[in-house]
GUZALUM-970099 format. One record per residue: x, y, z of N, C-alpha, C in turn; residue in three letters. Coordinates in steps of 0.2 Angstrom, whole numbers, plus 5000, padded with zeros to 4 digits. Atoms other than C-alpha are relative to their C-alpha. Layout:
BEGIN
XYZXYZXYZala...
This chain:
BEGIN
500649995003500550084766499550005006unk500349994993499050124778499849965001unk500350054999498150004784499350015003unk501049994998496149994786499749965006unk500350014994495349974802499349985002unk500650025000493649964797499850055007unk500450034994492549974814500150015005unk499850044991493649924826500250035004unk500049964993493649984844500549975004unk499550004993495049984856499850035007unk500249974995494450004873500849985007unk499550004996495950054886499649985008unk500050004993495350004906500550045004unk499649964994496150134917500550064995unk499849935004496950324912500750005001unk499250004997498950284917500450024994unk499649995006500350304907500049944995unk500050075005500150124899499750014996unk500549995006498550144892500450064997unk499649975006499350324884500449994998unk499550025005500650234878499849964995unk500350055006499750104869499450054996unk500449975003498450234863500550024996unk499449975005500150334855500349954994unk499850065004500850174849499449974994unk500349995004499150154840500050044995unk500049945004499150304832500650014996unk499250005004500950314828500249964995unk499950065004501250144821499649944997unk500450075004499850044818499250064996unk500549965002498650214809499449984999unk500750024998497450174820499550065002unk500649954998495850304819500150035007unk500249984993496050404837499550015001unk500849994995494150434838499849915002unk500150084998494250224840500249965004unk499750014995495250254855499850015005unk500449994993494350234872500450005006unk499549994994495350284888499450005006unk500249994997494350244900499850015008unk499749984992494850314919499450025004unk500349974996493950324936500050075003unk500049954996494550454943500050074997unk500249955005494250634935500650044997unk499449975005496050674928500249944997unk499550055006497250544916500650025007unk499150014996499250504925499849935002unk500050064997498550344936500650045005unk499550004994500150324947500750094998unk499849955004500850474937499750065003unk500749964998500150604947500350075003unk499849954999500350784952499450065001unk500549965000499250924960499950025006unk499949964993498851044972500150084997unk499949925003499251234972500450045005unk499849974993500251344983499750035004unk500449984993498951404995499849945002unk500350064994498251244999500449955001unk499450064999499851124997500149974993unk499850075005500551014983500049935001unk499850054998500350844982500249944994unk499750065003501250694975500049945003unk500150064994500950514980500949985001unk499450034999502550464974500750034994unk499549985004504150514962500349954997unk499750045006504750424947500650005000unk499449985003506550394945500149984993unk499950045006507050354927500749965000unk499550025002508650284921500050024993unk499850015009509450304904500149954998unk499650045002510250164903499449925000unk500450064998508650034909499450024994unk500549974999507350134903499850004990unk499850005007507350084883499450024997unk500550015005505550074877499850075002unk500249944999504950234887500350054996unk499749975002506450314879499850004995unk500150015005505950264863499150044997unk500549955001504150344863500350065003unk500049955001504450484870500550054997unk499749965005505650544857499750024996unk500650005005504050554847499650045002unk500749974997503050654858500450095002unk499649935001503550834856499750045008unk499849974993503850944872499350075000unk500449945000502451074878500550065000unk499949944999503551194884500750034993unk499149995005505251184870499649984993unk500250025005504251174853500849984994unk499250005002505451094841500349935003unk499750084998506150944850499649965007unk500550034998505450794861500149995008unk500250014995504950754877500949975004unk499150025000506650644877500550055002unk499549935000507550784873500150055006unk499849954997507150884884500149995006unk499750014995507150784899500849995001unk499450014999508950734893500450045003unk499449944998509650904893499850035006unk500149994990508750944911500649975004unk499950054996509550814918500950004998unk499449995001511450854910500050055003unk499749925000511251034914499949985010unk500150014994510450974933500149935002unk499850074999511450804936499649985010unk500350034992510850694953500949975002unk499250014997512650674964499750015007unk500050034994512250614981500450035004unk499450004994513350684996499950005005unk500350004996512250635007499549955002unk500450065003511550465003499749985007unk500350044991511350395024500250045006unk500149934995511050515037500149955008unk500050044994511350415055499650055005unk500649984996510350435072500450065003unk499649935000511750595077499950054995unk500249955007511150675060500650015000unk499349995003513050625054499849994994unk500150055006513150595037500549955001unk499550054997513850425035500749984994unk499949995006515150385023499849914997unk500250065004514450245012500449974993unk499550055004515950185001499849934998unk499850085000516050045006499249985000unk500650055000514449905003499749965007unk499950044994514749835022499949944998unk500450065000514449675015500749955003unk499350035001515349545021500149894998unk499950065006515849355013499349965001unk500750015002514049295016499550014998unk500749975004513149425011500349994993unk499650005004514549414995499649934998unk500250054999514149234995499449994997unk500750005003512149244994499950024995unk500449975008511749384980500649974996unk499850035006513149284969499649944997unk500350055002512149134972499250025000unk500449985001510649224971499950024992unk500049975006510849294954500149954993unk499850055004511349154946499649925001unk500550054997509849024954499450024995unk500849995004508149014941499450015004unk501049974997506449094947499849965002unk500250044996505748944948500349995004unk499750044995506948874961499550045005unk500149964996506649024970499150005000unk500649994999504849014969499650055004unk500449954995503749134983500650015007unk499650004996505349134992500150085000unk499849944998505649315002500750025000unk499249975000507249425002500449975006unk499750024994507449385021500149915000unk500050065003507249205017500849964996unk499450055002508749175008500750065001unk499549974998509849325016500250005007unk500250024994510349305034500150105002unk500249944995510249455049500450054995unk499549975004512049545041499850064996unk500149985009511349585023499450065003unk500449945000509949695031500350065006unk499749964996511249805042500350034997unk499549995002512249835027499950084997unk500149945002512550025019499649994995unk500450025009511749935001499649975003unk500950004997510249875011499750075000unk500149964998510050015016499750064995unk500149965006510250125000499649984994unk500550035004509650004988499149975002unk501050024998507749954998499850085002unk500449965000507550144999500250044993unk500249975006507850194981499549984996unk500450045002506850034977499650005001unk500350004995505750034990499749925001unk500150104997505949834995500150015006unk500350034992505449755012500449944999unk499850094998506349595019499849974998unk500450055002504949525017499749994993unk500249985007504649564997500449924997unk499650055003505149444984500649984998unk499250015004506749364979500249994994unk500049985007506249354962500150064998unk499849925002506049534962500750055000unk499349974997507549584971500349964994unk499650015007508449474959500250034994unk500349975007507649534943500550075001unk499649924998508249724952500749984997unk499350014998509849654953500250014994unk499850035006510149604936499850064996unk500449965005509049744926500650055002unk499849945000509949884935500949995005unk499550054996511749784938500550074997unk499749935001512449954930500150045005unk500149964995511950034944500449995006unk499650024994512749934958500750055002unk499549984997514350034958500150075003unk500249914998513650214959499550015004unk500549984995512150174970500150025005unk499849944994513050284985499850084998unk500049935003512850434972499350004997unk500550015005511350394962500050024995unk499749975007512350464948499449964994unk500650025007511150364936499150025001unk500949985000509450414942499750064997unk500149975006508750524927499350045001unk500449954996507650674934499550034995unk500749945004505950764924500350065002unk500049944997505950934924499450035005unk500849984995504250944932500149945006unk500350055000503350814941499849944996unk500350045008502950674929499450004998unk500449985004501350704928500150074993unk499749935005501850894922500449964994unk499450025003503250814913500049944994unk500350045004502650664905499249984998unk500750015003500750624905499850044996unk500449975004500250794899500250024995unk500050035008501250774883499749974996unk500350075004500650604880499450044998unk500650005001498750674882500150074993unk500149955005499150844873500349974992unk500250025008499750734856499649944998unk500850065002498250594859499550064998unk500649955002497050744859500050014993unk500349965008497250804841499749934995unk500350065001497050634835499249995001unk500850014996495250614844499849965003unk500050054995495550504857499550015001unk500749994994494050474868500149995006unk499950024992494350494885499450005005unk500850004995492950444895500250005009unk500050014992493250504913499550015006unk500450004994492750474930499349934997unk500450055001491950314925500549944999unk499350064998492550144931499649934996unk500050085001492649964924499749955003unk500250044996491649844934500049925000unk499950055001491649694924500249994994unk500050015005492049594909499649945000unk500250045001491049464902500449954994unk499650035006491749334890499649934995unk500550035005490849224876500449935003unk499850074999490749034881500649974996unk499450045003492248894876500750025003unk499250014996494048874878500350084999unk499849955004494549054870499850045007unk500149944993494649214882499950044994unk500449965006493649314870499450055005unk500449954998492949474878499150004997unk500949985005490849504874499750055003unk500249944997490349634885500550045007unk499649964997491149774896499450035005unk500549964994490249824913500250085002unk499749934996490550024919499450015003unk500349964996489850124932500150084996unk500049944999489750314926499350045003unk500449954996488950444937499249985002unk500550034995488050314949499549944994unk500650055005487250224933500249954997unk499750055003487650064927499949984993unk500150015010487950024904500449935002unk499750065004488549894897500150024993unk499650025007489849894882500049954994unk500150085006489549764869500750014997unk499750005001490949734865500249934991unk500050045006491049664845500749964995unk499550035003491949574834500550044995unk499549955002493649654830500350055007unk499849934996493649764844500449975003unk499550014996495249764858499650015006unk500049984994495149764876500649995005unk499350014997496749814886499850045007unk500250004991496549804906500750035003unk499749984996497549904919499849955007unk500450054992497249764933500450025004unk499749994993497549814949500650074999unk499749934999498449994955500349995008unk499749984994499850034967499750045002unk500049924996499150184971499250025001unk500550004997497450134973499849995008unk500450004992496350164991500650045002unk499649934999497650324993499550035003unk500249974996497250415007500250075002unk499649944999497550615009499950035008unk500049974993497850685027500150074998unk500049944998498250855032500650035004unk499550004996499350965043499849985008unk500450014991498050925059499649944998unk500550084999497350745053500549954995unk499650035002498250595049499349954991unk500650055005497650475032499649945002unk500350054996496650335035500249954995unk499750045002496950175029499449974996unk500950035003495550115015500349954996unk500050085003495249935005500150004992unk499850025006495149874988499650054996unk500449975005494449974973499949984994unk500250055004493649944959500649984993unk499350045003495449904950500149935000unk499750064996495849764961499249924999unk500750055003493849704959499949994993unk500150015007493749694941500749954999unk499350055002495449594940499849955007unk500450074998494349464954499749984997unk500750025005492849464944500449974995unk499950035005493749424929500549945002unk499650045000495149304935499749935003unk500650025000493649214944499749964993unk500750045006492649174926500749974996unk499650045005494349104916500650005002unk499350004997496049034919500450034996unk499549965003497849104915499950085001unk500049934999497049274921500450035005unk499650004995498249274936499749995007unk500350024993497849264954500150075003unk500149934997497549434962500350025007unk500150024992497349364981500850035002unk499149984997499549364980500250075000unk499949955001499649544977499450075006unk500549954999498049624984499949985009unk500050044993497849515002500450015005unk499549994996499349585011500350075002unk500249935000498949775015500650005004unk499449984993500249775030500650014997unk499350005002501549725020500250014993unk500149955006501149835004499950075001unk500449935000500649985012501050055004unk499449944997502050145015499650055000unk500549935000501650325018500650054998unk499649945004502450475008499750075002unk500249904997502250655013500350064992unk500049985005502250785001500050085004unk499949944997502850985009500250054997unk500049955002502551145003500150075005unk500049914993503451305010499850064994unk500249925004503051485005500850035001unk499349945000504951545009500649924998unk499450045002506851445007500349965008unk499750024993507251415025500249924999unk499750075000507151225025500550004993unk499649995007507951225006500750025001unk499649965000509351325011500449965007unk499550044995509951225028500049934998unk499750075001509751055019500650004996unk499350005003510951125006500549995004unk499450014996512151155020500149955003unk500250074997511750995028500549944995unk499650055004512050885013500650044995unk499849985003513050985004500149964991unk500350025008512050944988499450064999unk500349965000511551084979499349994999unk500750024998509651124984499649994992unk500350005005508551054971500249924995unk499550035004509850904963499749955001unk500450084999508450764968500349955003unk499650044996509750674979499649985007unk500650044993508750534990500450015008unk499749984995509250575008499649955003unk500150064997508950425019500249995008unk499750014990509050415040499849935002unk500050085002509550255039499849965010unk500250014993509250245059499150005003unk500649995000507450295059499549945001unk500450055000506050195065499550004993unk500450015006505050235050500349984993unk499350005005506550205039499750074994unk500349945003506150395034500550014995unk499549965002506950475019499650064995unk500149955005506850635008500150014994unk499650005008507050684990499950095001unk500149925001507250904986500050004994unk500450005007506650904968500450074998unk500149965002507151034957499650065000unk500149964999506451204958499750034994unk500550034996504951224954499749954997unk500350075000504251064954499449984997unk500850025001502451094946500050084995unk500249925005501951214932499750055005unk500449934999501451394938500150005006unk500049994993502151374955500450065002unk499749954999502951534961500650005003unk499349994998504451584964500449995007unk499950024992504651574983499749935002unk500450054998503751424984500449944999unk499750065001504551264987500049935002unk500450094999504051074987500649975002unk499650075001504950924991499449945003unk500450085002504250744994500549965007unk499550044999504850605006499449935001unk500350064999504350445013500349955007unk499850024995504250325027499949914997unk500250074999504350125026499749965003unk500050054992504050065042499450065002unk500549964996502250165044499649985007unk500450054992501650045061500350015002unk499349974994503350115069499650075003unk500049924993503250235085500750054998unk499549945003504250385078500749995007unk499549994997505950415087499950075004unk500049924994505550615092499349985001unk500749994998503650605090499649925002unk500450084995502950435102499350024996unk500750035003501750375089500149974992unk500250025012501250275070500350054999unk500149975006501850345056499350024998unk500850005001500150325052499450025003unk500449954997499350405065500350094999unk499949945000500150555063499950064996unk500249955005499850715057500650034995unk499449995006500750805043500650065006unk499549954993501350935059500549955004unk499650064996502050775068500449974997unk499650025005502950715053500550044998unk499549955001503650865051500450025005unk499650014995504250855068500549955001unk499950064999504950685067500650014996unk499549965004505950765052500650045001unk499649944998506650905061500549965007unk499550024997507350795073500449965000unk499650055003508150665064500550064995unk499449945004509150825054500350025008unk499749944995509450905071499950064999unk500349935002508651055065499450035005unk500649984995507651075083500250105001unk500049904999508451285084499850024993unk500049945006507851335067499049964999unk500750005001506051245070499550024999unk500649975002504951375071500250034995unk500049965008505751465055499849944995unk500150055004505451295048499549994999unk500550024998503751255054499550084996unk500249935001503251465050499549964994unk500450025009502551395029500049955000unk499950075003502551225030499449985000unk500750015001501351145025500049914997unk499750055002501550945025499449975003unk500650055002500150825015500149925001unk499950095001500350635021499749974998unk500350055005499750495010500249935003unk500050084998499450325016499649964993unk500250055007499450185000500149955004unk500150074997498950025006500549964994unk499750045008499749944989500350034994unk499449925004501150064985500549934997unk499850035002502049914983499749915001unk500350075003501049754980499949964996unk499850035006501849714965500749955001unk499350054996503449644976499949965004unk500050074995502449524986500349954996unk499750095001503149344985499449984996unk500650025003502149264971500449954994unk499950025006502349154956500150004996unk500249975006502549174937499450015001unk500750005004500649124934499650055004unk500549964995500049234949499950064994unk499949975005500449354935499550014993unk500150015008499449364917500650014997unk499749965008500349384902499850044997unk500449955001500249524893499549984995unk500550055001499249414881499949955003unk500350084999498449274888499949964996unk500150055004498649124880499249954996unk501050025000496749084871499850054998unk500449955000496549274870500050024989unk500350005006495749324856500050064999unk499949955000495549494861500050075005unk499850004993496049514878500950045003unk499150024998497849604885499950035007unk500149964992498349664903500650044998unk499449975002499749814905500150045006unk500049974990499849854923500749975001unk499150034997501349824933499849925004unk500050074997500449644939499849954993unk500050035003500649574923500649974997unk499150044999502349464917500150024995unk499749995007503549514904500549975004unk499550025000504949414906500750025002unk499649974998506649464915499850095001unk500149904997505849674918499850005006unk500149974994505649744934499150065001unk500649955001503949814939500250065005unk500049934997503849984948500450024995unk499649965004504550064933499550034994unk500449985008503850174918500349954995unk500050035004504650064907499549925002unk500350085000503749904914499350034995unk500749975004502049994908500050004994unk500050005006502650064892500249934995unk499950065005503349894885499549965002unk500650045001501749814891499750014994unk500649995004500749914883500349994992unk499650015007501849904866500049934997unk500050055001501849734868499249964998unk500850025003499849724867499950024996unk500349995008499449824853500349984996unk499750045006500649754842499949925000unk500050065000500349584847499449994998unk500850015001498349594847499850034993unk500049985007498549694830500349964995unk499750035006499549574823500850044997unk499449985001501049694820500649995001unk499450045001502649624815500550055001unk499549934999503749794824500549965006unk499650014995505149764833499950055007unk500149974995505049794852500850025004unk499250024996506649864861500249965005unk499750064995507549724871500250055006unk499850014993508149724888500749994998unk499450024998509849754891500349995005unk499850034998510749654898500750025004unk499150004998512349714909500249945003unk499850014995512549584918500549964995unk499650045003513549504904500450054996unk499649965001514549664901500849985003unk499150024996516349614905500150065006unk499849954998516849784911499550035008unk500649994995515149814922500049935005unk500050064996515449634929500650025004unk499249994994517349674936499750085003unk500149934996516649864942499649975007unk500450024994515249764952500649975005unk499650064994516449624960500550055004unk499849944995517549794966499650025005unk500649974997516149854972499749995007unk500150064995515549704982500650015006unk499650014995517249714991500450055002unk499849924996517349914996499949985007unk
C-alpha cells in the first residue's frame, strides 16, 4: 500500500554516492515524492569521491579508483540491480558490471615489482611465527581493547617487510601508523580475500570509471522522479531546537556568495555527509606540482555541529593529521599505445585487466593500475588512461631528487620510467603523455587511530530527525573506504528515520566459513 508523505522534506548534505543512494532507496521503497528530495552538493557535478573528468586534449583526471568486491559488497549489489544501465537497455547496472568483469577478469602477474624492476614472486606471505602470532591474536582481541591503538603498535619491524604488507597496504591503502581497528575490521570483512591477494582475483572492475559507471545511472533514474538537485551550494550550518533531543530547526547554505537559511519543519529529514576524503584536492599539471590546501566546508559543518550537541562524534581524530592522511595519485593520458604495449610485456598482464602493479622498493611506495580501455565515455580510440599513486608523498624520489609533492606531473613520470626500467623507450613514452597529480590531504582520514564515539551513529541516539552517511560515521563490524560503507549508511538512515521495517543486507561473515579458515591458515604458512 502507498504510503502518504504529506509535506515532508528530505534534505541530503553533500552530492556522493550515499546521498544518491538514500534518494533511490526513497523513491524505491519508502514512495517517497522525488520533488521532496533535496541533494544538495558544493561542488558543480553530483559523484563526491566518485569522480571522473577531463577530455583527451587536455588530460583525464581521476582522484582515485574504486575497487569493488562481489562477495563483500552486499548492499551496493543490492541497489544497483534496480538501477537499469545507460548504455545496455534491458538489464541493471549490476548486470552489466557483472558480465564486464567475467568477460575482463582482474589476474595479477605482476603484483610487486623490486628496485631491479624484477617481478617478484609473491606466493609466499613472508611472514614469519610472529607476524603469524600477532594478526591471530589481533583478530580475535575486542576494539575496545584495542582502542587508538596503531597497526605499527602491535606489529613489530618484520610484519612491514613482508610480501602481504606490502600488497595488502597498497590495495587498501594503510599506513603503519593507521588504526588497528581498521586493519582488523580489513581483516575480518575481506578474510575471503587473504588467499588470492597475490592475484587480486576478487577485485570487481566497472566498465567505465565509477563515475561513468555508477553515479550517472543513479542520477539518470533520480532525474525522472524529480529529485532536486541544488548544485554548487554548500551546507554551512545546522541549528537545533533547545533540550535533550538532536532535533534539526534550521539549515545554514552558502549559494553563489549569498547566505539562506532552511527552516527546517516538522517532519522534514536531514541526512549529512560529514567530512570527505577527497576534500581540499589539489590538481597540478605536467610543469606544476599540486599544492597542499586545509579543511573545507565538509569538515566545518561537521565542527560546527559536533561543537552544539553530544554523540555527534569528534572530528579533530580524523581531520587534525594531514601528514598522515594525505597521498598523491596521478592520473596519465597518452594519445598513442606505447606505454600500454610495453607494460603488457612487462607484466605479462594483458593491457587493460586493472591488475595493481606495486614497486614495492620505491620511496614513494609507488604503484599503478591499467584500467580497461576506454576508461571514460567518448574517449577515442587511440587514447589511453591509466591511474597510479604514491603513499609516501614527503619521500625524495629514487630517480628524480625530490617530494612526491613537489613534483611535477613530468617528474613523476620520470620517476615511473625508472622504476620499470624503461629509460630507452623514454622519449616514445614521454612523446603524448600527459600526467595530472593530485594531492588529497584526507584520502585517508577515515583510518586514523580513533574510538567508536569519535564516530556518529548513523542515527544518533536522541535524534529525531537527524542521520550521518559518510564514511566517518559507525556501522558496526564494516569497513570504510568502500561503496558499500556509504550505501548501507545511507539505507540504514532512510529506513530508520522513516520508520521502515525492511530488512537491510548483513555482513558476511567469512571468517567463520570452515573451508575459508583452513584456505587462510595455508596461506599464512606459504
Amino acid at each position: 500500500m502507498k504510503k502518504e508523505h504529506g509535506n515532508k522534506q528530505v534534505y541530503f548534505v553533500g552530492g556522493g554516492i550515499a546521498s544518491l543512494a538514500g534518494a533511490a532507496y526513497l523513491v524505491r521503497d519508502c514512495d517517497f515524492p522525488g520533488e521532496h528530495i533535496h541533494i544538495i552538493e558544493e561542488m558543480p557535478i553530483l559523484g563526491g569521491s566518485n569522480d571522473g573528468a577531463g577530455n583527451p586534449d587536455q588530460g583525464y583526471i581521476i582522484r582515485g579508483g574504486r575497487m569493488l568486491n562481489d562477495e563483500a559488497y552486499e548492499n551496493l549489489w543490492e541497489l544497483l540491480a534496480s538501477i537499469p544501465s545507460i548504455d545496455r537497455p534491458g538489464i541493471s547496472v549490476r548486470q552489466e558490471i557483472t558480465e564486464f568483469d567475467d568477460a575482463n577478469p582482474t589476474h595479477s602477474n605482476a603484483r610487486l615489482v623490486n628496485r631491479d624492476g624484477k617481478v617478484e614472486d609473491v606466493l609466499s606471505m613472508g611472514f614469519d611465527m610472529a607476524d603469524r602470532l600477532a594478526m591471530g591474536k589481533l583478530i580475535i582481541t575486542p576494539e575496545d581493547t584495542l582502542g587508538k591503538l596503531r597497526i605499527n603498535d602491535w606489529f613489530g619491524p618484520h610484519f612491514f617487510k613482508t610480501n602481504f604488507w606490502y600488497m595488502w597496504a597498497t590495495t587498501f591503502a594503510f599506513q603503519p601508523w593507521h588504526s588497528a581497528v581498521e586493519f582488523k575490521r580489513y581483516m575480518l570483512r575481506f578474510f575471503h580475500e587473504f588467499p588470492r591477494i597475490q592475484t587480486l582475483e576478487g577485485v570487481t572492475r566497472t566498465p567505465f570509471n565509477q563515475y561513468d559507471s555508477i553515479i550517472l545511472p543513479l542520477h539518470n533514474y533520480l532525474e525522472p522522479f524529480g529529485v532536486d538537485f541544488k548544485l554548487k551550494c554548500a551546507v554551512t550550518d545546522l541549528d537545533f531546537k533547545d533540550g535533550d533531543s538532536i532535533t534539526v530547526s534550521r539549515m545554514h547554505v552558502l549559494r553563489g556568495g549569498e547566505e539562506e537559511v532552511i527552516d527546517i519543519l516538522e517532519g522534514d529529514l536531514v541526512i549529512v555527509t560529514n567530512g570527505s576524503m577527497t576534500e581540499g584536492a589539489d590538481i597540478g599539471s605536467m610543469t606544476s606540482a599540486p599544492k597542499l590546501n586545509g579543511k573545507g566546508s565538509s569538515w566545518k559543518l561537521w565542527e560546527n555541529i559536533a561543537a552544539k550537541k553530544p554523540l555527534l562524534g569528534n572530528p579533530s581524530s580524523f581531520n587534525d593529521h594531514v601528514h598522515e592522511s594525505k597521498w598523491e595519485s596521478f592520473t596519465v593520458t597518452f594519445q598513442d599505445s606505447v606505454f600500454f604495449d610495453l607494460m603488457e610485456k612487462f607484466t605479462r598482464n594483458r593491457a587493460g585487466t586493472g591488475a595493481l602493479v606495486t614497486f614495492k622498493d620505491s620511496s614513494w611506495f609507488m604503484s599503478v593500475v591499467l584500467a580497461f580501455q576506454p576508461h571514460f565515455r567518448g574517449q577515442p580510440e587511440h587514447v589511453n588512461v591509466f591511474w597510479g599513486y604514491g603513499l609516501y608523498p614527503d619521500n625524495v624520489g629514487d630517480y628524480v631528487k625530490k617530494r612526491m609533492c613537489d613534483c611535477t606531473g613530468e617528474e613523476i613520470m620520470q620517476e615511473l620510467i625508472g622504476h620499470l626500467h624503461f629509460q630507452e623507450h623514454q622519449e616514445d613514452i614521454m612523446a603524448t603523455a600527459n600526467c595530472i597529480p593530485c594531492m588529497m590531504p584526507y584520502i585517508t582520514a577515515q583510518f586514523m587511530p580513533r574510538l567508536n564515539s569519535d564516530r556518529p551513529k548513523v542515527v544518533p541516539e536522541g535524534s529525531t530527525n537527524l542521520a550521518f552517511i559518510s564514511q566517518f560515521c559507525e556501522i558496526p563490524d564494516d569497513v570504510v573506504f568502500t561503496e558499500e560503507y556509504s550505501v548501507r549508511a545511507a539505507r540504514i538512515a532512510v529506513y530508520t528515520l522513516l520508520g521502515e521495517n525492511r530488512p537491510i543486507e548483513p555482513i558476511n561473515k567469512y571468517q567463520y566459513d570452515v573451508r575459508t579458515l583452513f584456505s587462510s591458515f595455508v596461506t599464512s604458512f606459504r
